[in-house]
C-alpha positions as CSV (number, residue, x, y, z in Angstrom):
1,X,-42.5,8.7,33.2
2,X,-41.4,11.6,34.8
3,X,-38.2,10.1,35.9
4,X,-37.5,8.7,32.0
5,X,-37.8,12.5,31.0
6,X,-35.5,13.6,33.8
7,X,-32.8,11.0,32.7
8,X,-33.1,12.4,29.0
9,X,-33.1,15.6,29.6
10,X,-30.2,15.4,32.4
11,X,-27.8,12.7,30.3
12,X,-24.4,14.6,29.6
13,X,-22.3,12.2,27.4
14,X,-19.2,14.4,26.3
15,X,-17.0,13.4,23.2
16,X,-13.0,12.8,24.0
17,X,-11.8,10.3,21.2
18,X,-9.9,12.3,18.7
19,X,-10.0,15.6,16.5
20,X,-10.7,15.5,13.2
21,X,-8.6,17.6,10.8
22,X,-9.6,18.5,7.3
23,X,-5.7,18.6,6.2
24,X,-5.5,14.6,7.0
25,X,-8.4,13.6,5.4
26,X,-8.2,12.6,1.6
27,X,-9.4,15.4,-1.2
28,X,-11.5,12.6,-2.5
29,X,-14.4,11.9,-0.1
30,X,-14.8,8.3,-0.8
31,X,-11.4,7.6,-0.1
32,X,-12.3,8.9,3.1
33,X,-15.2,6.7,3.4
34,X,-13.0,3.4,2.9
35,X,-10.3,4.8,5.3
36,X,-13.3,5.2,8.2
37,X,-15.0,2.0,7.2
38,X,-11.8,-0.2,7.0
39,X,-11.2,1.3,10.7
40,X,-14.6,0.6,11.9
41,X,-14.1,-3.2,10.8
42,X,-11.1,-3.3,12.8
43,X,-12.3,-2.1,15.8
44,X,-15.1,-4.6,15.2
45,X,-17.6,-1.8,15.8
46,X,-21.1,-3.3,16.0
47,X,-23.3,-3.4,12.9
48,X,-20.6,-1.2,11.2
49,X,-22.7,-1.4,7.8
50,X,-25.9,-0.6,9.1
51,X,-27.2,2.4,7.8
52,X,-30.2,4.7,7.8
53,X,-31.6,5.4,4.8
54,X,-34.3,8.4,4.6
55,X,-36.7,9.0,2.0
56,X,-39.7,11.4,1.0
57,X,-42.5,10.5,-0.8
58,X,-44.7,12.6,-2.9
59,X,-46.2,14.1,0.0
60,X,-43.3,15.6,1.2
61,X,-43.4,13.0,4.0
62,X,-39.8,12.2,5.3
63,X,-39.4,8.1,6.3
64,X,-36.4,6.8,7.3
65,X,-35.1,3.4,8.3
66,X,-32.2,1.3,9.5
67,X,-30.8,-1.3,6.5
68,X,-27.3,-3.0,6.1
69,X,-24.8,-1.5,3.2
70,X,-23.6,-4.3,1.0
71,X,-21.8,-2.9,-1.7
72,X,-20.2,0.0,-2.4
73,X,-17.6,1.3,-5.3
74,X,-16.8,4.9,-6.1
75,X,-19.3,7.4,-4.7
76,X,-21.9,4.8,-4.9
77,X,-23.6,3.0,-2.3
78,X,-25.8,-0.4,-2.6
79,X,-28.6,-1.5,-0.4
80,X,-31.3,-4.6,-1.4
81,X,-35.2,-4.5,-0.6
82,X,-38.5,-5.3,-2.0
83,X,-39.1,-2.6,-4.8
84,X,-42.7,-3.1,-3.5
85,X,-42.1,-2.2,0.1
86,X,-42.4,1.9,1.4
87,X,-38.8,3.2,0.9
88,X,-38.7,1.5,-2.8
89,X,-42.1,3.6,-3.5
90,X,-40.6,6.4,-2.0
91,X,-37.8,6.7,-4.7
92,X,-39.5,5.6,-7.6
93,X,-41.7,8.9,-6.3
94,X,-38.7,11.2,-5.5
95,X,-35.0,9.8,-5.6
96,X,-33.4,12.1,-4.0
97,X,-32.2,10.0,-0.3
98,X,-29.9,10.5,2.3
99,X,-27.9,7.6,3.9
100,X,-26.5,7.9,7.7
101,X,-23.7,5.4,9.3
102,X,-23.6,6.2,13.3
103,X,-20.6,4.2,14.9
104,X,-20.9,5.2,18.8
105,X,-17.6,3.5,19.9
106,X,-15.6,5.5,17.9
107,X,-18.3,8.8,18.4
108,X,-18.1,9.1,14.1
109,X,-20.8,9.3,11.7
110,X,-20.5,9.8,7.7
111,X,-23.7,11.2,6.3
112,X,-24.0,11.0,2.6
113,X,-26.7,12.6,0.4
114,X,-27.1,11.6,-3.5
115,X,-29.8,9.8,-6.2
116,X,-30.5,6.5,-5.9
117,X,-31.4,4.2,-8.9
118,X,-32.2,0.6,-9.7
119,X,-29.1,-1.6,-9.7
120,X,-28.7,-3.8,-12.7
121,X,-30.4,-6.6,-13.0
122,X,-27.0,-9.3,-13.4
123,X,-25.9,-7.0,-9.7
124,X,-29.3,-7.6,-7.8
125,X,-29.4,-11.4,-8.9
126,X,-26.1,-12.4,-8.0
127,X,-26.7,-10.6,-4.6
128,X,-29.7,-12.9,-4.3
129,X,-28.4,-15.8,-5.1
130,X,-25.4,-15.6,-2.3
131,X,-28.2,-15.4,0.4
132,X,-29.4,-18.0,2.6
133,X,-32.2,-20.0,1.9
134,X,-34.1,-18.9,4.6
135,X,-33.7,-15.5,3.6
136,X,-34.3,-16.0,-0.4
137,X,-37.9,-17.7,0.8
138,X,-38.9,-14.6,3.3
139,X,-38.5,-12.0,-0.3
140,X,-41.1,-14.1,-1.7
141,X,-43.1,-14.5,1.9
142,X,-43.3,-11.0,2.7
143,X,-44.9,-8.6,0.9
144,X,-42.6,-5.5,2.6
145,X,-45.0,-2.6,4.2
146,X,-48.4,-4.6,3.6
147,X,-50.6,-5.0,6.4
148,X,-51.0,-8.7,7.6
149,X,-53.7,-10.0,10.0
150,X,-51.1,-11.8,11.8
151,X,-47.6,-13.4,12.6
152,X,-49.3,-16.8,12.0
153,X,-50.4,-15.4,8.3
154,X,-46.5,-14.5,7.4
155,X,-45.4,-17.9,8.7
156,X,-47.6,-19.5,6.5
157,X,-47.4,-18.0,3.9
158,X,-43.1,-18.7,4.1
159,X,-44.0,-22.3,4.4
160,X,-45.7,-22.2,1.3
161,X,-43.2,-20.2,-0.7
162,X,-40.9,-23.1,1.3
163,X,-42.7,-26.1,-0.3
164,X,-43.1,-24.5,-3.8
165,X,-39.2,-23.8,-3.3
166,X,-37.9,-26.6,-1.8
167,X,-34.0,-26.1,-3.3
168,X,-31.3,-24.3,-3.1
169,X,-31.1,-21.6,-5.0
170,X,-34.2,-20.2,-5.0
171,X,-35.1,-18.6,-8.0
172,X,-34.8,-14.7,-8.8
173,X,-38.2,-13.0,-7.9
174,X,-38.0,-9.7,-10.0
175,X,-39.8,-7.7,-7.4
176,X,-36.8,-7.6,-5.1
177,X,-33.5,-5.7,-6.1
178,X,-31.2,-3.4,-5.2
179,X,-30.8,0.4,-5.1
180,X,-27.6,2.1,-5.7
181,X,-27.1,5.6,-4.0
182,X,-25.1,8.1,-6.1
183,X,-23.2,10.2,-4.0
184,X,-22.6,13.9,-4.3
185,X,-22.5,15.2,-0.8
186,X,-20.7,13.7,1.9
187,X,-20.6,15.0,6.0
188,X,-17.7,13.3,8.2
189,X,-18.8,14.5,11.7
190,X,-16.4,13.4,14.8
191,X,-17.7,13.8,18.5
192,X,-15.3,16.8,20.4
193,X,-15.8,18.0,23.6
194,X,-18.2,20.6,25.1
195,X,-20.2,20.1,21.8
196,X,-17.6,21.5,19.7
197,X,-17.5,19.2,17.3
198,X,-15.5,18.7,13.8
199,X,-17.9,18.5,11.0
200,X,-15.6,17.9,7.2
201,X,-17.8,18.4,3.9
202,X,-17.7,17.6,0.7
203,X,-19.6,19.0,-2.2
204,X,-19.4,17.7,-5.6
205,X,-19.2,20.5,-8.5
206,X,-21.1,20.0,-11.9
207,X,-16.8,19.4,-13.5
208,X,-17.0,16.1,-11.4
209,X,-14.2,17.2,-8.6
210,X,-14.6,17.8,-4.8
211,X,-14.7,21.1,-2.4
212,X,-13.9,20.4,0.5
213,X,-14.8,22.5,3.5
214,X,-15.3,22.5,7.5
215,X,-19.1,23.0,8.7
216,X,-20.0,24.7,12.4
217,X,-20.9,22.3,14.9
């Protein structure tokens, strides 16, 4: 153990790829976003729409959790869940989130803050309805964040949902949706060298528009 605490104490990884200047990136912050994510596809960068999405419930208690992006349209940003499941709870309690995309090939990550609310109902089904079959069964066969007494229990349980659903589409099950995340603060942070790294902000203002401003590593 002692060893594994060494290594992550001792592990000096600098940042070389590029600089990031406030005067090339677009005044609208979204913009920006497309112009980072279309290069992220390109550069086929791993998972490049997995996000992490934090909450806080009405405790106070932070929670936060890796899901894919599938939509997003001006300064609003789409994932899909169980609305019975943790995170879901969380918002209905508080929804004020923050959403986090780390791409480690190209040493960028876009951190966006904003309120998320139900997407409509025409949105989430026709979401649902492009899924596999496989994956339309599990949102009926897993009741997200529950405690189960076993593997074996969920397994069963999807070959029961399976049997009662035995076509393709399945049909909508209105406790699973999607949550769109309204944006009005966005971070683009690029690795630099010797920690001295280039952090662009934008803040929305209460007339709609954008300041734009660099942050201190």
């Amino acid at each position: 153990m002692e060893d594994i605490k060494k290594i992550i104490q001792n592990i000096r990884n600098d940042f070389n790829n590029e600089e990031l200047n406030e005067l090339h990136l677009p005044e609208n912050p979204f913009d920006a976003f497309v112009e980072w994510m279309k290069e992220a596809i390109q550069k086929q960068v791993p998972e490049y729409n997995a996000m992490v999405v934090s909450t806080v419930n009405q405790n106070l208690q932070p929670s936060s959790r890796i899901v894919y992006l599938r939509d997003y349209e001006k300064d609003t940003f789409t994932f899909y869940c169980n609305y019975l499941s943790k995170k879901s709870r969380d918002i209905q309690d508080n929804n004020k989130v923050a959403l986090l995309f780390y791409w480690i090939p190209l040493q960028r990550q876009i951190r966006i803050e904003g309120i998320a609310k139900k997407s409509p109902i025409e949105k989430s089904k026709s979401y649902f309805e492009s899924r596999p079959y496989e994956n339309q069964i599990s949102a009926y066969a897993s009741v997200q964040s529950q405690k189960i007494a076993s593997r074996s229990e969920l397994l069963k349980k999807f070959e029961e949902y399976a049997q009662k659903f035995p076509t393709y589409p399945v049909p909508y099950p209105e406790h699973w949706g999607g949550w769109d995340v309204e944006a009005h603060y966005y971070e683009f942070w690029q690795g630099r060298p010797s920690r001295l790294h280039d952090r662009i902000a934008y803040e929305k203002q209460k007339d709609g528009s954008w300041t734009k401003y660099r942050l201190s590593p």
